[in-house]
N, C-alpha and C positions, 0 to 999 in steps of 0.2 A: 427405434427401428429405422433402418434403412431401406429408401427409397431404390436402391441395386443392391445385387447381389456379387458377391464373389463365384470367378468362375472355376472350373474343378481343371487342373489339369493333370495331376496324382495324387492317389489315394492306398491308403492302406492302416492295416489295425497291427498296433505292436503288440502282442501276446494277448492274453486274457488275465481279467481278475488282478491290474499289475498297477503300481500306481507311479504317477512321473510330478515334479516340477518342475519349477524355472528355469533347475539347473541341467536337468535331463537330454537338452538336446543341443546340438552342437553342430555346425557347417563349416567343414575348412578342406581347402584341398591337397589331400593327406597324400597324395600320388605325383601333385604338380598343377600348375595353374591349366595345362593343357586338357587336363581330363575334366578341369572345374572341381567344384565341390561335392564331397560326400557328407551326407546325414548321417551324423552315429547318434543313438536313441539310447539314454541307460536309464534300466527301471530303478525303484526302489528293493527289485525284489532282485536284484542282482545281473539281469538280463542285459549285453551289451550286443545293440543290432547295428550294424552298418548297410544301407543304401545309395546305390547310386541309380537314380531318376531316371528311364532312357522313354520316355516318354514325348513324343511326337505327334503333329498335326496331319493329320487324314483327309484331306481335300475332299474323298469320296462321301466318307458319313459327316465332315463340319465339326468332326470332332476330337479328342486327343487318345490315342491310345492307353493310354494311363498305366494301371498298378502291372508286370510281369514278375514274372517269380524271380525273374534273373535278374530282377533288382536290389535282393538280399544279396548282399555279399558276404556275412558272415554273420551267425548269431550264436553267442556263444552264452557261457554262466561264469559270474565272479565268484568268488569265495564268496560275500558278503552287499553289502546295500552298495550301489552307484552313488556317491553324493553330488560329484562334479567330476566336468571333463573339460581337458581345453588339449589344445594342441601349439607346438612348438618345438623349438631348436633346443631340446634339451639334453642331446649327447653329444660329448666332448671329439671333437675334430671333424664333427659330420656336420650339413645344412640342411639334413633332411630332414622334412616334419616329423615329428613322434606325438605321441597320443600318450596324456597323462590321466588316470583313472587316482577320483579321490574315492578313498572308502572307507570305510568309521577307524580303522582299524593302522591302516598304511595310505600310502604313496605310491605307487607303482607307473614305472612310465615304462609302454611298450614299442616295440618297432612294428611296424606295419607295413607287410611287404606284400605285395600286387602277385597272384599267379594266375598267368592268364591261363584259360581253356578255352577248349572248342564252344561256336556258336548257341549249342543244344544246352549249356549247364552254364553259359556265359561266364565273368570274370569272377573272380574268388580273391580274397585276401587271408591271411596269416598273422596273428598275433604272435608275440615272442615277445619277452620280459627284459630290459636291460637291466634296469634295476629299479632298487624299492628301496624304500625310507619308512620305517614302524612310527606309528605318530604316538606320541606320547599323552595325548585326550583326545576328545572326538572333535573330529573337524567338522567346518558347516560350509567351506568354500574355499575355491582354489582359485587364486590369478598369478598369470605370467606375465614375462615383460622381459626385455633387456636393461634388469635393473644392475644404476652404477653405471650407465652407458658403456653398455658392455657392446663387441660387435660382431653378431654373427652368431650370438648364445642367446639364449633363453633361462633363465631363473624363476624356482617356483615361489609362492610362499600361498602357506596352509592356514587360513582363520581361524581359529577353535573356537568352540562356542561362547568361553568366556572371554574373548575378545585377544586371547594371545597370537600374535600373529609370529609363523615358524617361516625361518625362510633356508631356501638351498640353493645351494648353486649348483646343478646339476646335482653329481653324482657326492656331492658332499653337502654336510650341516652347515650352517654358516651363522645365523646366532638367533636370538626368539626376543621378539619384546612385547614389551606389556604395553597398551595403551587405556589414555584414562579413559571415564565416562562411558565404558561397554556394561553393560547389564547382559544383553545377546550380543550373539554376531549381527552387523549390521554391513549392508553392499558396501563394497569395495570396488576400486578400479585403479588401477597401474596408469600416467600419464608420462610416454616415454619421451617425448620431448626435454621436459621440464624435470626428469625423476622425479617424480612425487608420486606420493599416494593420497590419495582423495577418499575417504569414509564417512559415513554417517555416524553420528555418536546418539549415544539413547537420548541426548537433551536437545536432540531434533537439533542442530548444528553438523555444518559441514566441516573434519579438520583435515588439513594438510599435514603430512609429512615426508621429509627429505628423506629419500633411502639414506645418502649419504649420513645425514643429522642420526638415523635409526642406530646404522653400522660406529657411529662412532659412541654415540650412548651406548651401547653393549658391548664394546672395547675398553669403556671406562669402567661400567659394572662389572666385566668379568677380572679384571683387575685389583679389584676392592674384594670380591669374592673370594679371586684367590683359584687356581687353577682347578678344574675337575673332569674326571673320567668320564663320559661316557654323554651321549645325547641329553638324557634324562635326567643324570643328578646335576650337569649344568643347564640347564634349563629351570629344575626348580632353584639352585642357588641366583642365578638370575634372577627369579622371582624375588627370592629374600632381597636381594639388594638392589633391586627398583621399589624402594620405598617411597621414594618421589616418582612419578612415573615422567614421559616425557613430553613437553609442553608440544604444541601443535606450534606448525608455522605461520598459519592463516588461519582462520574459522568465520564461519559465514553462517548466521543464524537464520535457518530454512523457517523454524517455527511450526513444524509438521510433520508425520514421520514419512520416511522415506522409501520407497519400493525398487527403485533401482536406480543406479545411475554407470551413467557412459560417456568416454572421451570421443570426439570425431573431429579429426584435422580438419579445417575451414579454409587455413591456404595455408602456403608456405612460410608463413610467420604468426599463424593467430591455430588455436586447438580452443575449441568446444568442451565445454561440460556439461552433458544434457541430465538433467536430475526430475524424475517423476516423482512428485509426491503423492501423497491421499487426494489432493482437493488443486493443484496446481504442476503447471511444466515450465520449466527454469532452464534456461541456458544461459550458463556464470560465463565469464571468460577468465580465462588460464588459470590469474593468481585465485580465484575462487572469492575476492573480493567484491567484486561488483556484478548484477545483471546486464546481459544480453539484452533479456525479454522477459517475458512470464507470465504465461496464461493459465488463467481460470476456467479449472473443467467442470462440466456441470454433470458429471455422471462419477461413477466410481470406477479407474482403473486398476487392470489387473494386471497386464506387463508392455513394455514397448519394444523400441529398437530405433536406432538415429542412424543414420547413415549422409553420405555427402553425394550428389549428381556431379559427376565429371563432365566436362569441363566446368560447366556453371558455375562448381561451386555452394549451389544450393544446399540447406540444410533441411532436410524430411526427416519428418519423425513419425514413425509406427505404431499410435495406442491402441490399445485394447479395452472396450468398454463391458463391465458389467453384463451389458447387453446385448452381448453378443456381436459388436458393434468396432467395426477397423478403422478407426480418423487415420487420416493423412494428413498431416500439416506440412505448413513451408515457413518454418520460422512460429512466431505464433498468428499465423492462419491456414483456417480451415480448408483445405483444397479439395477433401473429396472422402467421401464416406460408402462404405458396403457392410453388408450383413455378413458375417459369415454363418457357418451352418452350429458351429458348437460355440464353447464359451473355453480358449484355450489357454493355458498357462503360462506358455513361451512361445514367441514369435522371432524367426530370423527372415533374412531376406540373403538369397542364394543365388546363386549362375551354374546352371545346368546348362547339359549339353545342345537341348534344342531351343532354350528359353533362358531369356534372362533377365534378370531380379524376379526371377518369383518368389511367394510372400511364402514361406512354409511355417503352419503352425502343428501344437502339439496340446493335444488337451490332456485335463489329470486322469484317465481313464484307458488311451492311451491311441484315442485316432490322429493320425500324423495325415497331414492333406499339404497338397502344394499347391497353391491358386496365383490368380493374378484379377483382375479389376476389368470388369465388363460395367459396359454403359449401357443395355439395355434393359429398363423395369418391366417388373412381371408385376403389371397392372390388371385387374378385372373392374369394366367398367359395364355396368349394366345396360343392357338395349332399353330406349325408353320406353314405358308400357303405353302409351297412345302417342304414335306417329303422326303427324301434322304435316300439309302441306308449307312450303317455302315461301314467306311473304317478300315477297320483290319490292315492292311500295316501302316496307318500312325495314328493307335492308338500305334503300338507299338512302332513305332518313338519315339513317344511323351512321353511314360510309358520309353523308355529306357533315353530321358533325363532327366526328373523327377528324376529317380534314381540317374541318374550323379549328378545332384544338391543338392540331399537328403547326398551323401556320401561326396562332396563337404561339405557344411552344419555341417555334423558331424564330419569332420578334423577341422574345424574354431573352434570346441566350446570349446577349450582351453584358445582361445582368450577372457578377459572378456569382456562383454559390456559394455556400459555405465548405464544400467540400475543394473547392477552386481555389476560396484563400489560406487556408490551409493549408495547402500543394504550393502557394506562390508566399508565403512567408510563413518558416517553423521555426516557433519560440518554445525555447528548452529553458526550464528553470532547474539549476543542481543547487539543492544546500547541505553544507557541511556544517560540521559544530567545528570550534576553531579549536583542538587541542590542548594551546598552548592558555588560553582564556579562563578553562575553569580549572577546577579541583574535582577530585574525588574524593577531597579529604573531607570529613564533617563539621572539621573547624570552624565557629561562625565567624573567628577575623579573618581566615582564609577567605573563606566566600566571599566577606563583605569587601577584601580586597580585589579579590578575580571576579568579576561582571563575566559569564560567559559571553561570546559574541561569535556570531555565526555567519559564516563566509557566503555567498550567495553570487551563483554566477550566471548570468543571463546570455543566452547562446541565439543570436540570430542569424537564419541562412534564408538564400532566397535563388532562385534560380533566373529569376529576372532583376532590372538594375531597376532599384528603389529608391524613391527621393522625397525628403524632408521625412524622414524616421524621427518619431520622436518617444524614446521611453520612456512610462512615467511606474514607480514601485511603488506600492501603497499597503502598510498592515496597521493595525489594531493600537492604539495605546493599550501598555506603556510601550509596547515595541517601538525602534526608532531604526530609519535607514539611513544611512552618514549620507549618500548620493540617494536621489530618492527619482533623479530628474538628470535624463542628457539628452542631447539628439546629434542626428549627423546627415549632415548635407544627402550622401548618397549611400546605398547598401548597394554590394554587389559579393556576390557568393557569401560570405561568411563573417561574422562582429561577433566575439564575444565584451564581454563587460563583468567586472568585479564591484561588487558593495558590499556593507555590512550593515546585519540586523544587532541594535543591542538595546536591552531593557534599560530606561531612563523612567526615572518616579517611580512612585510606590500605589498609583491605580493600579485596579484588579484586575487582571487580565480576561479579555473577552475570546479571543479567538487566536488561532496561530499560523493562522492561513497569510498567506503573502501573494500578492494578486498581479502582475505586471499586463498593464497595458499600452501597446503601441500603435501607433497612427502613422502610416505613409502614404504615398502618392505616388498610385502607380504610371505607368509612361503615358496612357491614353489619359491622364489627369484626375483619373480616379481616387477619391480620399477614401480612406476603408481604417479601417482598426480591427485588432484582435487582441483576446486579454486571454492572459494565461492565469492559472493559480497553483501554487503550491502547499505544502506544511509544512513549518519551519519544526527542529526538534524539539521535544517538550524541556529536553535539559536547559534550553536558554533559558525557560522563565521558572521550572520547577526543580527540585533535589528532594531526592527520598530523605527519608525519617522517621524516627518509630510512630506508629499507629496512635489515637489517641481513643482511647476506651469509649468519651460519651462527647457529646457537642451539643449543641442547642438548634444547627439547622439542618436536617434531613431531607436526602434527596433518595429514595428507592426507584430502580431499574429492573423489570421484572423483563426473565428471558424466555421465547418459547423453547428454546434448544438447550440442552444442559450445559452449565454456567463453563467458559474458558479461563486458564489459567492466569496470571498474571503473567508469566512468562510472555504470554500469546498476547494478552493486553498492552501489557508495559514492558517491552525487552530491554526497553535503554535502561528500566530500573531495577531487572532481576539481577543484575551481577554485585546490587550494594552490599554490604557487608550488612545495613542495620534491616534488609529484608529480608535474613536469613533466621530469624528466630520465629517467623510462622507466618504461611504463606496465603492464610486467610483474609489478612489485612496489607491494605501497602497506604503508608502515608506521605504523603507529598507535601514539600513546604513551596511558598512561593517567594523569590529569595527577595522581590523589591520587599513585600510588604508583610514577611514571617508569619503569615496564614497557614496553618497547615489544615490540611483537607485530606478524611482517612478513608480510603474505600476498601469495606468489606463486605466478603460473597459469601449466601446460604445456600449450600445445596440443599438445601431441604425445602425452601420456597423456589431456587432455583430465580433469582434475584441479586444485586446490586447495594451497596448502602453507602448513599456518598455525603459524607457529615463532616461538619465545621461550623466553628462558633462565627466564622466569618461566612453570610451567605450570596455574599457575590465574588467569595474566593471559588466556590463550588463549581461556577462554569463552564471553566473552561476545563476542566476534567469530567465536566458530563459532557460537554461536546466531543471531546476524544476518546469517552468509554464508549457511547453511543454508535460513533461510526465505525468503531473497531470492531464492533463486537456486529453491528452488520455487514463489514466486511469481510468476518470471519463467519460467520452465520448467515444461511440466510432463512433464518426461521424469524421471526415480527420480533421485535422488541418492543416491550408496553411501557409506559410511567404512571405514577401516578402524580395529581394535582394535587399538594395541600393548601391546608387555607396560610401556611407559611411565605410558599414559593408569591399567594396573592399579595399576601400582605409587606412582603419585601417588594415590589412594585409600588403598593400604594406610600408605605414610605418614602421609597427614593421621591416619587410624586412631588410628595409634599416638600422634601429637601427641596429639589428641584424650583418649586416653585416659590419656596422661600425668598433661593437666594435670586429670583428673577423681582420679587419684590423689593429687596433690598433693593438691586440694584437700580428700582426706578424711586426711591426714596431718594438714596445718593443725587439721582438727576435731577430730581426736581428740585432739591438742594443747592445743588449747582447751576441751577436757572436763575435762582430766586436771587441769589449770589451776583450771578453776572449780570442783570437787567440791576441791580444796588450799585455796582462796579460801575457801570454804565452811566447811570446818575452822579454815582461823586466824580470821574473825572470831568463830566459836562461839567459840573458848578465848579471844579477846579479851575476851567478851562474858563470859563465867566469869569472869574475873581482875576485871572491873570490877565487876560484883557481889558477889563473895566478899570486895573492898579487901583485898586482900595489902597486906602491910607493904612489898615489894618496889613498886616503879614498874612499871609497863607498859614502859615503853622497857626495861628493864633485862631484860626475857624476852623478846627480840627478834621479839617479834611483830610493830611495827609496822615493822621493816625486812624480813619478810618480808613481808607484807601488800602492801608499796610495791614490793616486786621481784616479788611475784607481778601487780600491777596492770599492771606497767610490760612485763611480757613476753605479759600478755596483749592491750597495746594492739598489742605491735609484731606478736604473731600476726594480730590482727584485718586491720591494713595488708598484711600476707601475701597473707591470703585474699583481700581485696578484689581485690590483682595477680593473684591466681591464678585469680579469677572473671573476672578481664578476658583473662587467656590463654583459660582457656577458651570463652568464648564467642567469639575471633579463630580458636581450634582449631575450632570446631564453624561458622564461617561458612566456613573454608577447606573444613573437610569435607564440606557442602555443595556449596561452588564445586566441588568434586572430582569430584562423584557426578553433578551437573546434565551435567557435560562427559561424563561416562561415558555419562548414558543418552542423550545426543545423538547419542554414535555406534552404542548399542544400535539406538537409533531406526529405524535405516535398516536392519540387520540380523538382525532379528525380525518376527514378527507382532504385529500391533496388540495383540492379547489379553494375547499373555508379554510385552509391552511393557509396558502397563499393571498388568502381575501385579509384575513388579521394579520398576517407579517405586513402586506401593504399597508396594512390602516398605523400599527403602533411600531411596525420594525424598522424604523429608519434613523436616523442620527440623530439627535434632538442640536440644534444648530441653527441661532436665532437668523431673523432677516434681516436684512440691510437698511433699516428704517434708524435712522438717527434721530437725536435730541435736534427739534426746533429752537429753541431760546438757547441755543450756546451761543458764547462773543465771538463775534467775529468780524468786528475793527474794532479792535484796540490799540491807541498808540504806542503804549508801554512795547516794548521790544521784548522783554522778559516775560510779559504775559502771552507775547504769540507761541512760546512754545507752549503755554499750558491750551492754547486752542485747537494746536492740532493734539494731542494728547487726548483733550474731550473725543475729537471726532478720529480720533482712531478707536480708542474704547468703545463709544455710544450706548444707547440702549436699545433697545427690542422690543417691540410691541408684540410678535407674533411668534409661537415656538412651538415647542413638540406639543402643549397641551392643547394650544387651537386648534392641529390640524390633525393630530390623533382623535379629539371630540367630534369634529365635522365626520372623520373617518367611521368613528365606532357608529355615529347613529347611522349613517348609511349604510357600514355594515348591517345593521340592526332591520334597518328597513326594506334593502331590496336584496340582498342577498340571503340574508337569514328568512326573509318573508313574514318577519313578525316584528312591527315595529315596538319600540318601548315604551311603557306605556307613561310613563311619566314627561315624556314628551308632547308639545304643545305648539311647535314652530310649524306655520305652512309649509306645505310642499315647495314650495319656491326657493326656500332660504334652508334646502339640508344642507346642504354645500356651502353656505357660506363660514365663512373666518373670524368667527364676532370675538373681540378679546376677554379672555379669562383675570377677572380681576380681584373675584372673593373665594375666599374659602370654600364658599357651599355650592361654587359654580365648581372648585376642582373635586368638592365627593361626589356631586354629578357625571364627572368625569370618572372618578373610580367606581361609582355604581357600575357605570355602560359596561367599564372593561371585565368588571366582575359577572355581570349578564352575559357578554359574549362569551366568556371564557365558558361558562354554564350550557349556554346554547350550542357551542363548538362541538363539546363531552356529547351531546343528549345527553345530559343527566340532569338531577333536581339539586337544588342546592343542597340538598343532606348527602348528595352521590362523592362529593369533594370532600374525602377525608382528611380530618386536620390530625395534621403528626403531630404528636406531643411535643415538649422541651423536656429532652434526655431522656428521652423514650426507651432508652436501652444502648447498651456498650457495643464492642464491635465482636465480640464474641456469641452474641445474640442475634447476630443478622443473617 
C-alpha cells in the first residue's frame, strides 16, 4: 500500500457484465495531433467505444469536471470478440490514421471520419471498412510498423496462437513464417529503427528477427514449394517447407517468463527495449545483447508502459503492482508511488485536451479512469487521549543537544563517506569468456589443448584528478591473472585496462569471484581505496558431462520454494548437447583436475544432491548453486552437516600438518648439516695454514666436505617438494573449510557465522619466522647460492593450526558462553599462539572445531546426520 493516492480526473464504466485485457485499450490521435488523443475501448464481447476526455478544472468547486455523455463518441458491435487494436498509416496513398480491429476470425481495417454537430449531442465519429483480410487460425495480437523501411505506410502482422506470424502490406498478403520455440503466442514489438522484431520465445529468451532475413526466408520457401493459389493453401505449404524453421538473429536469455515488452527511443542514435518480467525490469539496448539496467521487483506485476520525458530524455516506466499499486521509476529507480483505486489490466499514458500525460487505466471488468499523481496523504492520526502541558525546561535540553550533534556533524564532514567515494571513483569489472579459447566439442585432447581464458576489463572513471592509482586483481587458485598489478601516475576522467584469468594446475577450485582493488590519493592527500568484486564464468574452470549415477561424497541443499530449473541454475550449460538426455541431473567436470561433480534435484523433498568421489571438487558448485538459487528465490535455503563434510576438514588437517612436519624435519636436517659444513671448512682452513707435511686429501676432509655439500643440495630439493606439498595441503584445507562454512551458513546466525569464518576462514599461509642455524658465511662461492635458497624457502613455526586453536577456544568461551570442557589454560593465555607440535595437540584441535560446529547447529552430536558412501544414485534424489 501506498502512502498517496491517485487523483480522479475522468471516470467512466464501459458497458456491463463485459470482460477486457491488455489488449483492449488503445490512445492515438485518430483526428490529428491537434485534437490529441482518443480512447478506443474493445471488449471481448465485441463492443468498440470511442472517447474523447473534455474534462476540465473548476477553480470554483477545486475540482474536475469529469465523465459528460458527450464524451462517447461512438459505441458500436463487431461481429465477433475485440482481440486487438492499433492504429496506423494503413491505406495506400493516404497519411491519415486508420484503426485496425483484430478479431478471431479476420483483419479489418477501418476509416474513421470525425462529424462534427451541435454543442447539445457534441462531436461523433463514423466507422467505414476499407478492407479486410480472413485470417487463416486464430489470432492472439496484432503489431504495426513501417516494416522494410517503408515511408509513410504502415504494415500489419497478425500472431496466431501457434506462433505463426502473418504479415500484410496493407491491402495485400505478403508471406507467413514460422518461428521456432512458440508453444503460445508470446509479446511481440516492431523496433522501426533497426527493422527487427523482438519476441519472447516459451524458453524465456529474447529472439530478434530481421523483417528483411523473414521476407527472404519465405522467398526461398515459397520457391521450393512451388507456386500456390490462394492465402491459405500457401500458407499451409509454407508450413511444409519450413522444416527448419528460421534461426533468430540475436537471443538474450531473460530466464523468466515475460509479460510485456516495449521499444522507446532514448535519443537520436540509441532505442530502448524495456522488457517486464514475473520477478524483474530490463532495459537491453538495441542489439538485445547486453543490459541497460535491471531491477528486482519485490511484488507481482500485472502490466506497464515506458515512455521518454522531452527534452531530458529521461526514461519512466509505468508498473503496475498486484496491489493495487503504480511505481514510477526513472531508469531503475523508484521515483514515486500511489494507490490506485482498482487493480487494472492495461495502463497508457495520454495528452488530452486540458491535461497532459494523464495515466489512463482500464480494469478487466471494465472501469476505465484517467488520473494523474497527487501528493497529499489521507492520513488519520489519532488525538492523544491525555493531553499534557508543554515542558519548556526540557525542550531546551533537547534543542541544546541537537545543536551539539548538528556542530558534531559539521566537524565530521571532512571525512568522506562511503557514498562520496563512490561518486568520486567508479570501478566497473566486465568479463567475457574468450571465444576463441575453448571448445564446445567434448573431445578430451580438444580441451586438454584449448585452456578456456577469460577477458577481464577494469574501467576506471573519476570526476576529479587522481594520483598514484594503483590496481591490484586478486582470485582464487588455480585461477591465474597474466597482469595482476599496474598503477598510473594520475587518473583523470576515464582508464580502462585489459587482463586475463586462466586456470593453471590441477588444485580444486574454491571460488570464482575476482576482487579488484585500488588505492589513490586524492588532491587534498587523502589515501582511500575501494575494491570491487565480480564472477568470472563457470565455463573457465568447469564443462558439462554425463551425470554420474553414485559417488562417495554427498552434499544435499534443501529449498524452501519449489526446486528451479537448471536452465535457471546453469544457463551457460543448458545448450550442451550431453544435457539433453535428462534434465534431472547436470554433471560438471573440472577441466584442470577431471573431477566430475553431478547435481541432482528431487522434487519430491524439494532439495539439491551435489556428489563426487572428489570432495573438495564439490565446492565450488555449491558456492554457485547456493547463491543462485538465492538470487532467484528468496525463500531460506537449508543444508545439511554430515559427519563427511567434518571429516574431510579433519583430514585435510592432518595432510596439512604432515607436510608442515616434514618440512621441519628437512630443517633441522639442514642445520645439523651446516653447523658439520662449518666444522670441516674451519679444520680445512687450520690444516692449510698450519702446511702439515700430510696433503689435505689425505685427511679426508675434502671427501667429506663434497658428501656434506651433496646431501645438503639433495635436502634443499626436499624441502622445496615439501613447500610445494604444503602449500596443495593448505589450499585443499582451505577448499575444505570454505565448503564447511557454506553449509554453517545456512544453519546459524549471522553473528556466530561471522564469529567461525573469523576464527577458521582465513588462508592457512605460514609466518615469516625463519630457520636460525642456516650458513651464513661460507667461503665456498657455490654454496652461497644454496644460502639464500634456505632462506628463501625457510620454515614456519606458526600457521593455520595455531591460530585457528587460539580462535576456536575463544570462540568457545566468550562468544558461545560455554567454555570446553577439556580445557585447562588460565584466562590469561586464551589468546596466546603456543605451537602445535604432536598429534594429540592437532585432534585437540579437531575436537574444538567439531564442538563448535555442534554448538553453531544447536544441535546434539546425534543431530549431525552422517550420509552414507553411495547412498543412492542420482535418480533417487
Amino acid at each position: 500500500m501506498s502512502l498517496f493516492k491517485t487523483k480522479e480526473w475522468w471516470r467512466t464504466r464501459c458497458g456491463a457484465n463485459e470482460t477486457f485485457d491488455k489488449h483492449s485499450l488503445l490512445a492515438a490521435p485518430l483526428f490529428g495531433n491537434e485534437r490529441q488523443d482518443i480512447l478506443v475501448v474493445g471488449s471481448h464481447d465485441g463492443y468498440l467505444r470511442m472517447y474523447s476526455p473534455s474534462s476540465r478544472w473548476v477553480d470554483e468547486t477545486k475540482s474536475p469536471t469529469n465523465y459528460k455523455s458527450t464524451d462517447l463518441m461512438i459505441e458500436t458491435r463487431l461481429d465477433d470478440c475485440i482481440v486487438d487494436m492499433k492504429a496506423g498509416k494503413f491505406v495506400s496513398g493516404s497519411q491519415d490514421l486508420r484503426l485496425a480491429v483484430l478479431t478471431p476470425s479476420k483483419l479489418t481495417v477501418y476509416n474513421v471520419a470525425l462529424v462534427d454537430q451541435s454543442t447539445e449531442y457534441g462531436d461523433r465519429c463514423e466507422l467505414k471498412i476499407a478492407y479486410e483480410h480472413p485470417l487463416p487460425r486464430f489470432p492472439a495480437s496484432l503489431t504495426v510498423g513501417p516494416f522494410g523501411g517503408v515511408r509513410g505506410r504502415d504494415f500489419l502482422c497478425v500472431q496466431c496462437l501457434d506462433g505463426t506470424l502473418l504479415f500484410y502490406e496493407q491491402e495485400m498478403f505478403a508471406f507467413s513464417q514460422v518461428t521456432r520455440n512458440r508453444l503460445l503466442a508470446e509479446p511481440i514489438i516492431y523496433v522501426p529503427r533497426y527493422d527487427l522484431f523482438v519476441a519472447a520465445s516459451s524458453s524465456w529468451y529474447l529472439e530478434c528477427h530481421r523483417y528483411q532475413s523473414m521476407a527472404e526466408w519465405s522467398r526461398s520457401t515459397e520457391r521450393v514449394s512451388g507456386s500456390a493459389n490462394g492465402a491459405e493453401e500457401r500458407d499451409a505449404q509454407h508450413r511444409r517447407a519450413n522444416a527448419t524453421s528460421l534461426e533468430p538473429d540475436w537471443t538474450y536469455n531473460i530466464g523468466e517468463a515475460v509479460l510485456g515488452i516495449e521499444a522507446v527511443t532514448l535519443s537520436s542514435f540509441e532505442v530502448g527495449i524495456v522488457v517486464l518480467g514475473e520477478k524483474h525490469l530490463y532495459c537491453l539496448k538495441d542489439n538485445c545483447t547486453s543490459v541497460k539496467y535491471a531491477k528486482r521487483l519485490e511484488y507481482k506485476p500485472l502490466c506497464f508502459r515506458a515512455y521518454v520525458i522531452e527534452p531530458d530524455g529521461k526514461l519512466m516506466v509505468l508498473v503496475i503492482a498486484d496491489t493495487s499499486t503504480l511505481m514510477i521509476y526513472e531508469g531503475s529507480t523508484l521515483k514515486w508511488s500511489a494507490q490506485l483505486p482498482f487493480a487494472p489490466v492495461a495502463v497508457a499514458r495520454v495528452q488530452l485536451e486540458h491535461l497532459q500525460g494523464v495515466i489512463v487505466v482500464l480494469s478487466a471488468d471494465g472501469r476505465l479512469e484517467a488520473c494523474y499523481l497527487g501528493s497529499e496523504p489521507s492520513l488519520f492520526v489519532a488525538p492523544p487521549l491525555h493531553p499534557r502541558g508543554y515542558d519548556y525546561t526540557a525542550a531546551e535540553q533537547e534543542l541544546a543537544e541537537l545543536r551539539a550533534l548538528s556542530r558534531k556533524s559539521k566537524d565530521s564532514e571532512n571525512r568522506a563517506s562511503d557514498a562520496g567515494m563512490d561518486a568520486e571513483l567508479i570501478v566497473s569489472i566486465n568479463v567475457s569468456l574468450d571465444s576463441n579459447s575453448s571448445d564446445h566439442r567434448t573431445d578430451n585432447e580438444v580441451e586438454a589443448k584449448l585452456q578456456p581464458i577469460c577477458n577481464v576489463t577494469i574501467e576506471l572513471s573519476s570526476y576529479a584528478v587522481l594520483s598514484d592509482v594503483q590496481v591490484c586483481v586478486d582470485v582464487c587458485k588455480p585461477l591465474v591473472v597474466a597482469d595482476d598489478f599496474y598503477a598510473l601516475p594520475n587518473l583523470c576522467e576515464r582508464h580502462a585496462t585489459k587482463t586475463r584469468v586462466y586456470v593453471d594446475g590441477d588444485l580444486p577450485a574454491i571460488s570464482s569471484e575476482i576482487r579488484a582493488t585500488v588505492t589513490y590519493r586524492t588532491d587534498a592527500g587523502a589515501l582511500r581505496s575501494v575494491r570491487r568484486t565480480s564472477q568470472l564464468p563457470l565455463k573457465t574452470m568447469l564443462r558439462s558431462c554425463p551425470p554420474e549415477s553414485s559417488a562417495s561424497f554427498v552434499t544435499v541443499i534443501k529449498s524452501g520454494a519449489p526446486l528451479l530449473t537448471f536452465t535457471q541454475l546453469f544457463p551457460e550449460f543448458s545448450a550442451d548437447q550431453s544435457q539433453r538426455q535428462g534434465w534431472n541431473a547436470l554433471g560438471l567436470r573440472h577441466l584442470n583436475s577431471g573431477h566430475t561433480v553431478t547435481v541432482a534435484s528431487g522434487n519430491a523433498g524439494n532439495r539439491y544432491r551435489v556428489q563426487s568421489n572428489d570432495g573438495l571438487s564439490s565446492t565450488l558448485v555449491v558456492s554457485r548453486l547456493i547463491d543462485r538459487s538465492r538470487s532467484k528465490n528468496e525463500e531460506s535455503v537449508g543444508t545439511t552437516i554430515g559427519q563427511n563434510h567434518i571429516r574431510l576438514v579433519h583430514q585435510r588437517i592432518d595432510d596439512h600438518f604432515a607436510a608442515r612436519q616434514k618440512i621441519n624435519r628437512i630443517t633441522n636436517e639442514i642445520g645439523l648439516l651446516t653447523s658439520q659444513l662449518r666444522n670441516v671448512e674451519r679444520k680445512m682452513l687450520r690444516a692449510v695454514r698450519e702446511r702439515n707435511e700430510r696433503s689435505l686429501p689425505d685427511t679426508g676432509l675434502p671427501f667429506l666436505f663434497d658428501s656434506t655439500c651433496d646431501t645438503i643440495f639433495a635436502l634443499l630439493e626436499q624441502l622445496a617438494q615439501a613447500r610445494a606439498e604444503r602449500e596443495r595441503a593448505g589450499h585443499e584445507l582451505r577448499c575444505s573449510v570454505e565448503l564447511l562454512l557454506l553449509l554453517v551458513r545456512s544453519n546459524a546466525t549471522n553473528d556466530k557465522y561471522e564469529a567461525l569464518r573469523a576464527a577458521i576462514g582465513f588462508e592457512p599461509r605460514p609466518s615469516d619466522r625463519f630457520v636460525s642455524n642456516v650458513i651464513r658465511n661460507v667461503d665456498n662461492v657455490e654454496f652461497r647460492t644454496v644460502h639464500s635458497d634456505i632462506t628463501k624457502l625457510g620454515v614456519w613455526k606458526q600457521d593455520w593450526e595455531e591460530i585457528a586453536d587460539a580462535a576456536l577456544v575463544a570462540l568457545l568461551k566468550s562468544i558461545l558462553k560455554k567454555p570446553a570442557t577439556s580445557e585447562t589454560r588460565s584466562s590469561s593465555t586464551w589468546n596466546a599462539l603456543t605451537p602445535i607440535s604432536s598429534n594429540k595437540e592437532v585432534n585437540k584441535l579437531k575436537t574444538r572445531l567439531a564442538h563448535a560446529i555442534r554448538r553453531l547447529e544447536g544441535s546434539r552430536e546425534s543431530d549431525i546426520a552422517e550420509i552414507e558412501l553411495n547412498d543412492g544414485n542420482v535418480e533417487s534424489a
